[in-house]
C-alpha positions in Angstrom: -27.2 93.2 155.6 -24.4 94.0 153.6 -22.1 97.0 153.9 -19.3 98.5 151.3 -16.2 100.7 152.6 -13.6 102.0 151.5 -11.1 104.7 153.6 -7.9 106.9 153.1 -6.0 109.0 154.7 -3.4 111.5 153.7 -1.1 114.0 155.0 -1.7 117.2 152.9 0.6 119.4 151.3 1.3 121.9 154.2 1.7 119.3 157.5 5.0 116.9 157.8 3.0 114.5 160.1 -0.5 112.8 159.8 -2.3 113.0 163.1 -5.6 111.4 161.7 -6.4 108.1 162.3 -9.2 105.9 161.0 -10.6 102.2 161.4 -12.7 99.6 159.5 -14.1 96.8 161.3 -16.9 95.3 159.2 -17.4 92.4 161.7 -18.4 94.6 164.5 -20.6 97.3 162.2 -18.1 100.1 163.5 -16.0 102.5 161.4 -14.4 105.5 162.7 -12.3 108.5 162.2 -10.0 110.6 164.3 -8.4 113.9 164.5 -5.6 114.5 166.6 -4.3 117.5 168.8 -1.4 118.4 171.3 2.0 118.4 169.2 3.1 115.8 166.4 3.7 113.0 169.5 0.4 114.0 171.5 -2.1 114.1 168.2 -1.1 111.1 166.8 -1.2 109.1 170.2 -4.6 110.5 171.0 -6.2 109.5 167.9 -4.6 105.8 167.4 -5.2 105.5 171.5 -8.9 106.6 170.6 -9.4 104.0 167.4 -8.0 101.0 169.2 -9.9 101.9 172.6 -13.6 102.0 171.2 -12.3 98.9 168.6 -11.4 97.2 172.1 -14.3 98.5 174.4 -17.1 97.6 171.5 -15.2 93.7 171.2 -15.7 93.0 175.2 -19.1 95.2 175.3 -21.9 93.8 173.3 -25.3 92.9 175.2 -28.2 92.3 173.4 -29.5 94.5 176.2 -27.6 97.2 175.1 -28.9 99.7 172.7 -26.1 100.4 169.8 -26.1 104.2 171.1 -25.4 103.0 174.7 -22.6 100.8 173.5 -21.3 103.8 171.4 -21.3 105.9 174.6 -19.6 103.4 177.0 -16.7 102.9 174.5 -16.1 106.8 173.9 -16.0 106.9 178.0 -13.4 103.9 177.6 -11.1 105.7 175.2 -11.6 109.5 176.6 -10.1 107.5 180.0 -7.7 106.1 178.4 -6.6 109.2 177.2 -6.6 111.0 179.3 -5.1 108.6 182.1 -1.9 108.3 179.2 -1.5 112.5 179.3 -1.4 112.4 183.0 1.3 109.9 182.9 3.8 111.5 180.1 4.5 115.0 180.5 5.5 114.9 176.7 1.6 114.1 176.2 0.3 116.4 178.3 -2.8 118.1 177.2 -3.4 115.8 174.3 -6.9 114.8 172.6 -8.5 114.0 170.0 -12.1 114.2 167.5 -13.7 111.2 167.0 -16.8 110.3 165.0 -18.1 106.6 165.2 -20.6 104.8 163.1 -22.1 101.5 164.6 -24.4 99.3 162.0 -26.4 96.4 163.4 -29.3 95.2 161.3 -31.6 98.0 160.2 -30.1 100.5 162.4 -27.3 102.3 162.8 -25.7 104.7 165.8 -23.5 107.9 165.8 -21.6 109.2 168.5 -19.2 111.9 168.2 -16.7 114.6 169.5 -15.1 117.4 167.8 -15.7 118.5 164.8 -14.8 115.7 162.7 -18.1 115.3 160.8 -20.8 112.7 159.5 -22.8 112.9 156.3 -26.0 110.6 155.1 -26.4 110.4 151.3 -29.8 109.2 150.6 -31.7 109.8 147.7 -29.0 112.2 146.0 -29.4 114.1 148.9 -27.7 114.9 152.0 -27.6 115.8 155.8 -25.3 116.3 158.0 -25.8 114.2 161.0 -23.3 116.0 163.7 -22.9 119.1 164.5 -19.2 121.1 165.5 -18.1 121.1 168.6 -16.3 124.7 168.1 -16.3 128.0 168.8 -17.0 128.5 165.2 -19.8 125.8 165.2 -21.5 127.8 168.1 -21.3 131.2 166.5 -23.1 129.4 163.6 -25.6 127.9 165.9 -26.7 131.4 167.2 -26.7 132.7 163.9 -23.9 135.5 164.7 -21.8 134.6 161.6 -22.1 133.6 158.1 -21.1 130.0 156.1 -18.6 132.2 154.1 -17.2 134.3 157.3 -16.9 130.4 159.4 -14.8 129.3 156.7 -12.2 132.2 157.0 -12.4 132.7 160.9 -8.9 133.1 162.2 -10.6 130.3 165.1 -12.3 127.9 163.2 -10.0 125.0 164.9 -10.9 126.3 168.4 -12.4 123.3 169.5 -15.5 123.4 172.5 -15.4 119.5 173.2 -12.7 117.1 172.6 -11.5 113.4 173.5 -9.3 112.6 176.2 -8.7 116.7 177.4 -10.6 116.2 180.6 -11.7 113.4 182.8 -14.7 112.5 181.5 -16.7 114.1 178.2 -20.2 114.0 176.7 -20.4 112.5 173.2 -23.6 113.8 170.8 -25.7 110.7 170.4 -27.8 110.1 167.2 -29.4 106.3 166.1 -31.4 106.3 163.4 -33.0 103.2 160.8 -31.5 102.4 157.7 -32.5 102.1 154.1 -31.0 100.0 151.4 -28.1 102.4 149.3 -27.7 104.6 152.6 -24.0 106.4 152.4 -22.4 107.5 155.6 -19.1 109.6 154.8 -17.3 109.7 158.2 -14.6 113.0 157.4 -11.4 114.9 159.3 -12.1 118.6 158.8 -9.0 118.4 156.8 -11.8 117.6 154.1 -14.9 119.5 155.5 -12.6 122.8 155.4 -12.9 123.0 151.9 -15.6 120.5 150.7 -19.2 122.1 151.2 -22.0 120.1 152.4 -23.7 120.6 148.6 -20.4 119.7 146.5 -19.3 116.7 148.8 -23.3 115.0 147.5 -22.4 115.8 143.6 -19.1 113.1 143.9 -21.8 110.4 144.7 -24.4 112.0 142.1 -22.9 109.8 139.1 -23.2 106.4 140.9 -19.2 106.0 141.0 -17.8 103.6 143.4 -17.0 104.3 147.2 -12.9 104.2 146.3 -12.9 106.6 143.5 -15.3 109.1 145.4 -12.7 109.3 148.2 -10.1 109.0 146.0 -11.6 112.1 144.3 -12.7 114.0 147.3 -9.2 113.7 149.0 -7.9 115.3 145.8 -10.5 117.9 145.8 -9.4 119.0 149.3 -5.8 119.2 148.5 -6.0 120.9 145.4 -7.7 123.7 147.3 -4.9 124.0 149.5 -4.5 120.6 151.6 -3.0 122.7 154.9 -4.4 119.9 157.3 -4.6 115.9 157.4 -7.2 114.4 155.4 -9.5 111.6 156.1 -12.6 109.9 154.8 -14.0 106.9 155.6 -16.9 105.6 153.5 -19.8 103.2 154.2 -22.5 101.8 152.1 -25.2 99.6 153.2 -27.0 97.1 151.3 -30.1 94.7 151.8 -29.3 91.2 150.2 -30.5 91.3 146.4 -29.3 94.8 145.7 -26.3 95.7 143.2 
């Protein structure tokens, strides 16, 4: 098994503080994303408490008896704890949270669990699927089919969020594992990105076989050219079997 990343993160054009947080952690299979809420000091606590929480919880976790979405799950209960136990003691981080969106690769498999409406794609095959669905108010209009693609994009509460990290004692993350084929792409991305990147024109940066880093590179600019008004962040993951280039 071999697996390619890359990741960035940047602040937009409109927003003084980045409250997306990301992590990379090739020797446990596990990448991640982030999206922080509750004030500059609240969102950006949240997310980092979030990364290094799920980093820590997957380290002391693993079990061969465990299935990669059951380790998934137990470290999103670790950090939404921690999170929530931290908001409870500050009064300056009360109400705090956080998206989250983790990607764990072991083998032939891999396992999703998210939050929030950071999102997940799959690029297989020049095509691509979106592996999560939002956890908004906007993402459950869309589910029932009571607004449009184009009306979501412009609905004055599109950031409402129906499920976060860390808000409430405990939480439910979506749960998704799935097998693996060699030149798989997950892109792990902050909605800072997903706002104004469509599912179809986030597949065409891959279509021309460019590296992981320029794609991100390119889809980060993409975002803030059409108006960057919220944190970006992608992180990118290829996976390989041994013998392919």
């Amino acid at each position: 098994m071999i697996l390619r990343d890359t990741a960035s993160s940047d602040v937009g054009r409109v927003r003084s503080v980045n409250q997306d947080r990301f992590a990379r952690a090739p020797d446990l299979g596990c990448y991640l994303v982030a999206d922080g809420m509750g004030g500059h000091q609240g969102g950006e606590k949240a997310s980092q408490l979030a990364v290094e929480a799920v980093l820590d919880a997957l380290r002391s976790s693993h079990s061969a008896k465990q299935s990669l979405s059951e380790r998934l799950r137990y470290a999103l209960a670790w950090a939404n704890r921690r999170i929530f136990e931290t908001a409870c003691a500050h009064a300056e981080c009360a109400g705090m949270g956080t998206t989250i969106v983790a990607l764990l690769i072991d083998g032939g498999r891999a396992a999703l669990a998210h939050v929030g409406d950071s999102r997940a794609y799959l690029i297989r095959d020049g095509g691509i699927r979106q592996l999560t669905r939002d956890h908004s108010i906007v993402g459950e209009l869309l589910r029932r089919q009571q607004i449009s693609e184009q009306a979501a994009r412009a609905h004055p509460h599109r950031h409402v969020l129906t499920r976060a990290l860390g808000v409430r004692p405990s939480v439910e993350p979506d749960l998704l594992e799935l097998a693996l084929c060699s030149g798989d792409v997950f892109a792990l991305c902050t909605d800072g990105l997903t706002g104004y990147l469509q599912e179809g024109e986030i597949a065409e940066f891959f279509a021309d076989g460019s590296d992981l880093e320029e794609v991100c590179k390119s889809m980060i600019e993409a975002a803030n050219s059409r108006g960057g008004e919220d944190n970006i962040t992608a992180v990118l993951v290829r996976y390989e079997t041994p013998g392919e280039r």
